[in-house]
N, CA, C and O atoms as a MOPAC input file, in Angstrom:
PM7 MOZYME 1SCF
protein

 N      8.42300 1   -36.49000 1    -0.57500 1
 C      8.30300 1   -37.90600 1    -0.32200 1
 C      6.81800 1   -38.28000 1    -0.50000 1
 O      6.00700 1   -37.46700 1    -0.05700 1
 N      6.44800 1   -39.16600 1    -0.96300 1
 C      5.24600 1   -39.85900 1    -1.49200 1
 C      4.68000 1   -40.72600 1    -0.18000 1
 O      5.27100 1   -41.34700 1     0.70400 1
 N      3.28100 1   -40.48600 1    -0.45400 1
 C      2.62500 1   -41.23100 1     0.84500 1
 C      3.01900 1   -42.57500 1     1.07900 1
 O      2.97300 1   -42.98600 1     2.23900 1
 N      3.47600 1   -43.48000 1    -0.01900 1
 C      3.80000 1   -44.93600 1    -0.01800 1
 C      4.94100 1   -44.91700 1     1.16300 1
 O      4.98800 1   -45.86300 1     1.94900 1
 N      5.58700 1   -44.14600 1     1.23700 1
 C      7.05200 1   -44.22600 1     1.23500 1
 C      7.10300 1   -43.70800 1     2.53500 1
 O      7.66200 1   -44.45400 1     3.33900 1
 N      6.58200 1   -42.39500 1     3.08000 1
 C      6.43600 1   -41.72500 1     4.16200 1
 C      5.51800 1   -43.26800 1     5.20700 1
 O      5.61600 1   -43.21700 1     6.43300 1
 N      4.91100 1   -44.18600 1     4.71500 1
 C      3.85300 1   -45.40500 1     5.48800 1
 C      5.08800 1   -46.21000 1     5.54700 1
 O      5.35500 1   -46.37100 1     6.73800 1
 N      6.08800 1   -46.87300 1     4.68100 1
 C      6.89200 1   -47.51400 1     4.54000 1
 C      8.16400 1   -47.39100 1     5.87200 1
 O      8.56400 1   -48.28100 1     6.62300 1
 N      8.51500 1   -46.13900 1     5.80000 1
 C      9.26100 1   -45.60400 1     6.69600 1
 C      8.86400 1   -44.95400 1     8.50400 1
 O      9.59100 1   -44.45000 1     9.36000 1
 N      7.27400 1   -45.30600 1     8.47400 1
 C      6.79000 1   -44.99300 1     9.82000 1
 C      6.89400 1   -43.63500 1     9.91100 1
 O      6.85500 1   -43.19600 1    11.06000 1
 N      7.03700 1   -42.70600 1     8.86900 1
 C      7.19300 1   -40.98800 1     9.00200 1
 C      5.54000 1   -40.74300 1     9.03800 1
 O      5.36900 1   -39.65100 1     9.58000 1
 N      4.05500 1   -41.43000 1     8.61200 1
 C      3.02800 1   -41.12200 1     8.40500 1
 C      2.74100 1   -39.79400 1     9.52500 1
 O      3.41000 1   -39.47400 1    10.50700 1
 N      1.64000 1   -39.24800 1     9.03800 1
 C      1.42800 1   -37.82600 1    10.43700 1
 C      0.56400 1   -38.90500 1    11.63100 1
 O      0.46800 1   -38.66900 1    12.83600 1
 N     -0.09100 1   -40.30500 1    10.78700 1
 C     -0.89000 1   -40.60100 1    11.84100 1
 C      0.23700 1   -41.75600 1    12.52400 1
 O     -0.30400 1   -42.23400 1    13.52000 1
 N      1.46600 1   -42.28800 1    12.33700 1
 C      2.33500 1   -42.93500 1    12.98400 1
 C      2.53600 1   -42.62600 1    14.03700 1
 O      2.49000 1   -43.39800 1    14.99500 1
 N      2.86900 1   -41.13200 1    14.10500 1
 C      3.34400 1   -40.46800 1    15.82500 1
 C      2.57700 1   -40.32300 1    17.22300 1
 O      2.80500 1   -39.72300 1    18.27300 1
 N      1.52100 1   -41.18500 1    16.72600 1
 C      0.50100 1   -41.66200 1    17.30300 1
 C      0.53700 1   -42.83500 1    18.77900 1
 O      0.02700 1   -43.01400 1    19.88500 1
 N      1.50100 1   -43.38300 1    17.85000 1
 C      1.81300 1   -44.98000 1    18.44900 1
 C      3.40700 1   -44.35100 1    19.67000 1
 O      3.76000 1   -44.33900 1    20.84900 1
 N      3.73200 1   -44.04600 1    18.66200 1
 C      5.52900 1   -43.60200 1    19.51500 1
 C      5.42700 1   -43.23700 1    20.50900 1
 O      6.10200 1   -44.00600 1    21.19300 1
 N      4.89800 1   -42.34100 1    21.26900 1
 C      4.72300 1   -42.65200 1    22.82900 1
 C      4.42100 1   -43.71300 1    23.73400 1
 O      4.91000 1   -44.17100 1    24.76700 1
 N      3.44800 1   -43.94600 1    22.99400 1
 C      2.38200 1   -44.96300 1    23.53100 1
 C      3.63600 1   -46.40300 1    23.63600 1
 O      3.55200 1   -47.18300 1    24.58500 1
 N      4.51400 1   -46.54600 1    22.76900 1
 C      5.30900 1   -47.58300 1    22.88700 1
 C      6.22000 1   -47.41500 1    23.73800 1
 O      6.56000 1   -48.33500 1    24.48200 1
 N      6.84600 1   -46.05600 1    23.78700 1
 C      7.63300 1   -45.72400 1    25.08300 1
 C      7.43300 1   -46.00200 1    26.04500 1
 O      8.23200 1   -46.69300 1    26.67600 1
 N      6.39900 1   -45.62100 1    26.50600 1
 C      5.33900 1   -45.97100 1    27.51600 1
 C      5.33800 1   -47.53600 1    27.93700 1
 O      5.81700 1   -47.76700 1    29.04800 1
 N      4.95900 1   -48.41100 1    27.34500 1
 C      4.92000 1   -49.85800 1    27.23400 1
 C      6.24000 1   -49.97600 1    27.64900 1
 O      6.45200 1   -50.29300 1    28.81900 1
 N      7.16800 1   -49.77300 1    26.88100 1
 C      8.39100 1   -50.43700 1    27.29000 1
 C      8.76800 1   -49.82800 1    28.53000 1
 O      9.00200 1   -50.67100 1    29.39600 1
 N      8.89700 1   -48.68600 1    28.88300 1
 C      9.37100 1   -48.07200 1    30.37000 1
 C      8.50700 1   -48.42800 1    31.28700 1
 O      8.65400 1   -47.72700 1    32.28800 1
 N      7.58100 1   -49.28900 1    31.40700 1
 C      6.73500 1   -50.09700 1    32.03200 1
 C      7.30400 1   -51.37000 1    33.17100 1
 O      6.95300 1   -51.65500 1    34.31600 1
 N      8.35000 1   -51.94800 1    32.23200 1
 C      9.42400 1   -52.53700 1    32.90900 1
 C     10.36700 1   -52.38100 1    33.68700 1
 O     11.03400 1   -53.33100 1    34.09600 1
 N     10.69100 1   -50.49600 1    34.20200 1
 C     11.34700 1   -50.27000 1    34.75300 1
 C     11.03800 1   -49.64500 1    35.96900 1
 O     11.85400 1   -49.08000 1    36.69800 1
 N      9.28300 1   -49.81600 1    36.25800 1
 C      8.65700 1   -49.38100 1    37.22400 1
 C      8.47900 1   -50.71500 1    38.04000 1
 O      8.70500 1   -51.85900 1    37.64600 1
 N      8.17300 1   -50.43800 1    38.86100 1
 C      8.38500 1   -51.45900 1    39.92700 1
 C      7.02600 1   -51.03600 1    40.63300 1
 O      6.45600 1   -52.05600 1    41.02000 1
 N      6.30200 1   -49.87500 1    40.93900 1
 C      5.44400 1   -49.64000 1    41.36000 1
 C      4.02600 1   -49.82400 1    41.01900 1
 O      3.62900 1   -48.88900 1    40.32200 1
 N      2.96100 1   -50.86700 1    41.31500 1
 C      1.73900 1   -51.24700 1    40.70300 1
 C      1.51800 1   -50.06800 1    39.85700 1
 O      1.90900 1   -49.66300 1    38.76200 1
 N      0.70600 1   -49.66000 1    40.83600 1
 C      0.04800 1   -48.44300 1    40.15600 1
 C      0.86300 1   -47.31900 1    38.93800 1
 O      0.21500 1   -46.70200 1    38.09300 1
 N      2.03300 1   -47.25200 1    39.04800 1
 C      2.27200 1   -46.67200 1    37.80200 1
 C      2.39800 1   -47.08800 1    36.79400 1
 O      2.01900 1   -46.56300 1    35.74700 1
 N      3.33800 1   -48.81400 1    37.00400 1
 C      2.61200 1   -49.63800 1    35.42000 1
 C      1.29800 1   -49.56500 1    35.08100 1
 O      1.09300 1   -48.91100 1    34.05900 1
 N      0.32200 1   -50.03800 1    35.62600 1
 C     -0.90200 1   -49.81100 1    34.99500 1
 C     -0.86800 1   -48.30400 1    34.78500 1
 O     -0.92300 1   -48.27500 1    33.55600 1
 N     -0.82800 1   -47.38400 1    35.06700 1
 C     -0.76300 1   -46.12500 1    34.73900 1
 C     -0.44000 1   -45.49400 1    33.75500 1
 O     -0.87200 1   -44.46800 1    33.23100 1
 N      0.89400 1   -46.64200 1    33.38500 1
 C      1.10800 1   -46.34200 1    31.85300 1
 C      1.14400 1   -47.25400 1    30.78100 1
 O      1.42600 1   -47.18700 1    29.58500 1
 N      0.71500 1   -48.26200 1    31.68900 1
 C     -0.05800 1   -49.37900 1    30.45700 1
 C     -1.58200 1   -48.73200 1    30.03900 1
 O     -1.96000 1   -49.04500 1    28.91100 1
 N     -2.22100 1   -48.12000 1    30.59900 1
 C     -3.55500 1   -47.69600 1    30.26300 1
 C     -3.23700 1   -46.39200 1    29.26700 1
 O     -3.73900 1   -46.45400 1    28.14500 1
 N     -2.62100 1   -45.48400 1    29.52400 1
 C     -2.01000 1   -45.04800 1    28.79200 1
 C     -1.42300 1   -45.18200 1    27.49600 1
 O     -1.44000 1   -44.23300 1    26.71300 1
 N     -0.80400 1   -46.49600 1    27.14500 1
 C     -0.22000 1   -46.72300 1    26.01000 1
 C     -1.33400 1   -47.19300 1    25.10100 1
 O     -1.48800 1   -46.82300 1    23.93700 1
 N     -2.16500 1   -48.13200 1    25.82500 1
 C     -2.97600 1   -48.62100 1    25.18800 1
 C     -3.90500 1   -47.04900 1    24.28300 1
 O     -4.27300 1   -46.83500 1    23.12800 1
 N     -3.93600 1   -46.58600 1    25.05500 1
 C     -5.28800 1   -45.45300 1    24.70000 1
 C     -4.50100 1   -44.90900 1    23.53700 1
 O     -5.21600 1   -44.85700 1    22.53600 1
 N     -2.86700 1   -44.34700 1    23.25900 1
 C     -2.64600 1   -44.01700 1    22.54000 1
 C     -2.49300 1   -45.32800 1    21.51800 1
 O     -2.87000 1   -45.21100 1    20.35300 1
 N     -2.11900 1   -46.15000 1    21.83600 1
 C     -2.57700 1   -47.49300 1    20.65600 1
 C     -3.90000 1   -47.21000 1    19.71900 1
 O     -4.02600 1   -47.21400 1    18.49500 1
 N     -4.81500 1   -46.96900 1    20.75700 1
 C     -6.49600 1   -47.16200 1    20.31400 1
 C     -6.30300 1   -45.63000 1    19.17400 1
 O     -6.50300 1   -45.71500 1    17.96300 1
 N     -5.90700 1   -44.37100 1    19.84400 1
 C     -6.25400 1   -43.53700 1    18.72600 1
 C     -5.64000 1   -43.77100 1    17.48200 1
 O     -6.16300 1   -43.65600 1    16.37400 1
 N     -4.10700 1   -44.22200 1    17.84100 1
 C     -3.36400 1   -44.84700 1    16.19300 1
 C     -4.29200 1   -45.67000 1    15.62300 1
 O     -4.55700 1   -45.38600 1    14.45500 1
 N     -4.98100 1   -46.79100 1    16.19000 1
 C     -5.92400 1   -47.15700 1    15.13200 1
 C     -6.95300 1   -46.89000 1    14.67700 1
 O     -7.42200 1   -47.11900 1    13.56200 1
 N     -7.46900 1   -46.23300 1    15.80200 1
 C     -8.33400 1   -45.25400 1    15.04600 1
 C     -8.17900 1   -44.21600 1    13.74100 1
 O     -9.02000 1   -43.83100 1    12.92800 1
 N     -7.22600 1   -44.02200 1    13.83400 1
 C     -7.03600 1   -42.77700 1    12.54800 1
 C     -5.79700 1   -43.40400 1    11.44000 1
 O     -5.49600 1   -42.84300 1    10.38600 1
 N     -5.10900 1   -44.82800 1    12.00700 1
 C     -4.76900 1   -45.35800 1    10.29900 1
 C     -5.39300 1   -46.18400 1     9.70200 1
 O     -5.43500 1   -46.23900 1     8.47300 1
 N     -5.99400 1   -46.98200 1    10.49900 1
 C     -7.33300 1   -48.32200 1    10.42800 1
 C     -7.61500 1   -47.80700 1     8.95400 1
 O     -7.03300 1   -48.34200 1     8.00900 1
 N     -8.53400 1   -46.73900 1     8.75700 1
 C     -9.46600 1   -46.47700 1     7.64300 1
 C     -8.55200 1   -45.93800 1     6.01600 1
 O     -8.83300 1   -46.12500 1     4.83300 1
 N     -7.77400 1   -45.45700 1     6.47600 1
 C     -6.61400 1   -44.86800 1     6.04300 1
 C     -5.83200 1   -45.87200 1     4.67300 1
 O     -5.53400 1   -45.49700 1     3.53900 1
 N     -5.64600 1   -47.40600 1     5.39700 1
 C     -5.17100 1   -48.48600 1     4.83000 1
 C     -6.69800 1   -49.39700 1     3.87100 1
 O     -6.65600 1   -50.17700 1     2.91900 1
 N     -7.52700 1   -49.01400 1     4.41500 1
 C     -8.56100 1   -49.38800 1     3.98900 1
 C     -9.48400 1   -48.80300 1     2.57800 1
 O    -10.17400 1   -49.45500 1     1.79500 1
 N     -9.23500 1   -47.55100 1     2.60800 1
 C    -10.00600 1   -47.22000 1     1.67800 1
 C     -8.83000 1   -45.68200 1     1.37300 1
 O     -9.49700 1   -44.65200 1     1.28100 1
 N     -7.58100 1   -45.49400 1     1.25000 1
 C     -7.19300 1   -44.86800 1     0.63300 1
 C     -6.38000 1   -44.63900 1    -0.72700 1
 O     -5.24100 1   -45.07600 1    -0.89500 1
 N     -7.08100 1   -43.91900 1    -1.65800 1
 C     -6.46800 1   -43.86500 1    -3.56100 1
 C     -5.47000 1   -43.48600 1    -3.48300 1
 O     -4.80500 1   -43.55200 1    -4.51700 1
 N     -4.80900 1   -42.88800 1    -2.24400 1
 C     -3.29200 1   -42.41500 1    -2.94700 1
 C     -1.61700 1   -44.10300 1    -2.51900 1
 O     -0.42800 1   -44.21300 1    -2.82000 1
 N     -2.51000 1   -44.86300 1    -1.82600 1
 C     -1.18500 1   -45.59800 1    -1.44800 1
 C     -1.61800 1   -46.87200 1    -2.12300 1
 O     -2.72800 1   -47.38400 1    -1.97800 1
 N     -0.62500 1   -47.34800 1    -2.88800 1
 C     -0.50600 1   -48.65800 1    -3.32700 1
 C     -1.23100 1   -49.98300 1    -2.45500 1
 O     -1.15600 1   -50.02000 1    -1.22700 1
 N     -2.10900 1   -51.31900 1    -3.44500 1
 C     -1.96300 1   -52.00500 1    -2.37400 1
 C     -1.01000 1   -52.84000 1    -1.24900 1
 O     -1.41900 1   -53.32800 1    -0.19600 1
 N     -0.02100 1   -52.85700 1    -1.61900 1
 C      1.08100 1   -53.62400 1    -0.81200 1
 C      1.46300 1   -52.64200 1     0.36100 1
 O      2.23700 1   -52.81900 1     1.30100 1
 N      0.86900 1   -51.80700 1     0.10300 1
 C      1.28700 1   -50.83800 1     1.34400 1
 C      0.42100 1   -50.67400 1     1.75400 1
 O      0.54000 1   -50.77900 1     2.97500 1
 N     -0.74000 1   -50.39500 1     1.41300 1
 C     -2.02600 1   -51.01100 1     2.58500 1
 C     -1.54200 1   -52.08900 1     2.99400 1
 O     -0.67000 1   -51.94800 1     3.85200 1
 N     -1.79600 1   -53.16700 1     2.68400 1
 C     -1.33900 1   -54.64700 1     3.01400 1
 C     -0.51600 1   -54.22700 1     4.35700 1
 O     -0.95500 1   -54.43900 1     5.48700 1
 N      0.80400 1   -53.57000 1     4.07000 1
 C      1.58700 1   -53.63900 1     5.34200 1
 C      1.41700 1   -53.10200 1     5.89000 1
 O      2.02100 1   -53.39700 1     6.92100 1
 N      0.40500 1   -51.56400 1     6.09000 1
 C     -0.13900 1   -50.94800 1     6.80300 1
 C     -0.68400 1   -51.87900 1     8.20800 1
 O     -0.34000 1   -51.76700 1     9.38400 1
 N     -1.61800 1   -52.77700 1     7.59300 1
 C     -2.63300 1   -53.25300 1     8.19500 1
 C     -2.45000 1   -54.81700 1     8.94000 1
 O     -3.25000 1   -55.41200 1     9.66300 1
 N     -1.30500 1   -55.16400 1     8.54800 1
 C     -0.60900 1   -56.38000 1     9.04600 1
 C      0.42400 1   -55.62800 1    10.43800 1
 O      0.53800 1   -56.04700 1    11.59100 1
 N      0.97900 1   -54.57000 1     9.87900 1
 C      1.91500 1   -53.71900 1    11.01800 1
 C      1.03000 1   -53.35200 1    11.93800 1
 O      1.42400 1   -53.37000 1    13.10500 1
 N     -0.80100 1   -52.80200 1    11.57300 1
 C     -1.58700 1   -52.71300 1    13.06100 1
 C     -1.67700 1   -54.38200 1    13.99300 1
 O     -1.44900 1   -54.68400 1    15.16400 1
 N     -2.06300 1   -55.06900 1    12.93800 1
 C     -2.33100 1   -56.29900 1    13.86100 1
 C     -1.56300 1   -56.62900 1    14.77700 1
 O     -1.84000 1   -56.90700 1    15.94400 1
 N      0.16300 1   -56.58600 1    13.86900 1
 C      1.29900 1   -57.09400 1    15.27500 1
 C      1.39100 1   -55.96600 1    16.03500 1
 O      1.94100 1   -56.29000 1    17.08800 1
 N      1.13800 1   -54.84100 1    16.03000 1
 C      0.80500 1   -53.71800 1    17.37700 1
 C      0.13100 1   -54.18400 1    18.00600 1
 O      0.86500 1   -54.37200 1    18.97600 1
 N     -0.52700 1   -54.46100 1    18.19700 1
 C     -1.96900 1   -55.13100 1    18.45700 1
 C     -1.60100 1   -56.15800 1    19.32200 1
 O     -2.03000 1   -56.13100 1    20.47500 1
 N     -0.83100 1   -57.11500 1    18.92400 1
 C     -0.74200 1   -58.38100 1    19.34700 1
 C      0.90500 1   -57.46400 1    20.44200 1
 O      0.88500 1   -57.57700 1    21.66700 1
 N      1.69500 1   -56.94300 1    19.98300 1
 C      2.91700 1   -56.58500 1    20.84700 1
 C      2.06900 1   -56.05200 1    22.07200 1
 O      2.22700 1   -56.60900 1    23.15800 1
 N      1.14400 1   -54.96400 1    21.94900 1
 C      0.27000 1   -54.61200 1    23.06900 1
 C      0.08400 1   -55.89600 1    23.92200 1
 O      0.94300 1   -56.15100 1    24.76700 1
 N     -0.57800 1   -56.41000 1    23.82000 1
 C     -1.35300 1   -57.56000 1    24.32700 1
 C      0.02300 1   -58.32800 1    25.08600 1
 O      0.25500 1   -58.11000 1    26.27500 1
 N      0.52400 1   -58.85400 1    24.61000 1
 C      1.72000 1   -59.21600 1    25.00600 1
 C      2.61200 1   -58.33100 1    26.25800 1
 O      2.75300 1   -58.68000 1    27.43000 1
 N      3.11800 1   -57.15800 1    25.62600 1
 C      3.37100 1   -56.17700 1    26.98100 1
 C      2.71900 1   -56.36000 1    28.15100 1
 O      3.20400 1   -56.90000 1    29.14600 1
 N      1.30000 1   -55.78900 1    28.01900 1
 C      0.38000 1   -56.28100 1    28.95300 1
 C      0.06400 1   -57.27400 1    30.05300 1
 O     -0.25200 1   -57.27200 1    31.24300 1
 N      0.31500 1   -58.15500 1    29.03200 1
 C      0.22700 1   -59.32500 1    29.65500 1
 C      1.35800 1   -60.06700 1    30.31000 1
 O      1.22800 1   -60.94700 1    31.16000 1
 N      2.33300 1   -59.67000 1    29.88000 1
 C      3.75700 1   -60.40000 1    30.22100 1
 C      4.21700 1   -58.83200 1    31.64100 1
 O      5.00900 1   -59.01900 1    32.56400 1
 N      3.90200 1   -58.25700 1    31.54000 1
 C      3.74900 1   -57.17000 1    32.89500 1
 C      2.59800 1   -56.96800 1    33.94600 1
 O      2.70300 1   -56.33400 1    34.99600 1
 N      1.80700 1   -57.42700 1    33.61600 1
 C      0.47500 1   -57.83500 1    34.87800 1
 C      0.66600 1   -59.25100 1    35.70700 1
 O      0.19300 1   -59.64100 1    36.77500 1
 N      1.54800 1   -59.83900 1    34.76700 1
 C      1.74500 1   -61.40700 1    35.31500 1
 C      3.02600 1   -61.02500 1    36.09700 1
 O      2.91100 1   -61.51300 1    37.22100 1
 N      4.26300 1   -60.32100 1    35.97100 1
 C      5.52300 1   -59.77800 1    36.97500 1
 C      4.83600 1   -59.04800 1    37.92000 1
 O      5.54800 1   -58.75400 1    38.88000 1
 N      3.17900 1   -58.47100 1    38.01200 1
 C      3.12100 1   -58.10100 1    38.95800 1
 C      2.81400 1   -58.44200 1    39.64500 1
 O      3.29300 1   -58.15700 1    40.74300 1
 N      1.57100 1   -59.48600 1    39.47500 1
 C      1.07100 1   -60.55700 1    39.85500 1
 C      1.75000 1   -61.70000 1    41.04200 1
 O      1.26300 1   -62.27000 1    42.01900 1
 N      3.18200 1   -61.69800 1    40.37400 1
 C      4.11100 1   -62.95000 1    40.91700 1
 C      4.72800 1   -62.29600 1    41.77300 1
 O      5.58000 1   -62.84400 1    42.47200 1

């Protein structure tokens, strides 16, 4: 399978990066206890931060993947990005209330 295709399909080696980290986020909702949401909201985030850390550059300056797949590389970090933020925020405010 070709790097285009392996980015296309979320198989990348640096994808498996994020997949916890989203688990995490979402089972966030099923804690009820302060401290362990943030526990694993800080958590998700951090594994957020290394996924972008290591596809960020990847989409940016790599010869083997087409541009349209950079392109979606790097549009798919932003709405991570923004789903983070959102999680976050829409779970600090249930705790809040």
């Amino acid at each position: 399978m070709n790097e285009d295709t392996k980015e296309l399909l979320g198989f990348g080696k640096h994808d498996f990066w994020y997949y916890p980290g989203l688990a995490m986020a979402i089972a966030s909702f099923w804690i009820s206890t302060a401290p362990a949401v943030l526990l694993l909201l800080a958590a998700s985030t951090l594994f957020l931060g290394v996924f972008l850390v290591k596809s960020t550059p990847r989409y940016l300056r790599s010869p083997e993947m087409k541009g349209a797949t950079r392109t979606f590389g790097l549009v798919g970090n932003v709405a991570l990005v923004l789903l983070q933020i959102g999680i976050v925020g829409v779970r600090c405010a249930r705790l809040l209330a």
